[in-house]
N, C-alpha and C positions, 0 to 999 in steps of 0.2 A: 504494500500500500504506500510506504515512504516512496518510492522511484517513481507512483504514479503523480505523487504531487508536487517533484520537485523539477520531473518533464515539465508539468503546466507551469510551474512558475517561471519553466526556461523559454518555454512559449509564450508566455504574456509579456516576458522580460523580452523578448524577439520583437515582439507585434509592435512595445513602446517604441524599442530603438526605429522601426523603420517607419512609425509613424512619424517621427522625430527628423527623421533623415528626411521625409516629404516636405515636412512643413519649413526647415533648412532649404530645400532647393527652390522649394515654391518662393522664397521672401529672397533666393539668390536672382532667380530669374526677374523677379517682379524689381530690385533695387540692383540686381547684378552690374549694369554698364554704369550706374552712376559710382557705386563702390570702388570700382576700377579706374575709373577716369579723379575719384579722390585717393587710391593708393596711387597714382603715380602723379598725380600733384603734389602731394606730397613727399615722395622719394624724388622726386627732381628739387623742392624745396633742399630736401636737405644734404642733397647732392651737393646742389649750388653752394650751400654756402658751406661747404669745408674748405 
C-alpha cells in the first residue's frame, strides 16, 4: 500500500512541475521579445561602461 501512494504523490509532484513549466513558457512567449531586447540593453549598458 506504501508504493501505491508515494507513485501518486510522484505523479501529482509531475503534473505540478509541468503545469508550472506551461505557465513559464506561456508568460515567456507573451513578454519573451521584450525581456530580451531588456537583457541586452542592459548587457551593452554594462559593457559600455567598463
Amino acid at each position: 500500500m506504501r508504493n501505491q501512494g508515494s507513485s501518486a504523490s510522484l505523479i501529482e509532484l509531475a503534473l505540478i512541475i509541468v503545469l508550472i513549466a506551461i505557465i513559464v513558457m506561456a508568460i515567456l512567449l507573451i513578454i519573451g521579445d521584450d525581456l530580451r531586447l531588456w537583457i541586452v540593453n542592459t548587457l551593452q549598458g554594462f559593457l559600455a561602461s567598463r
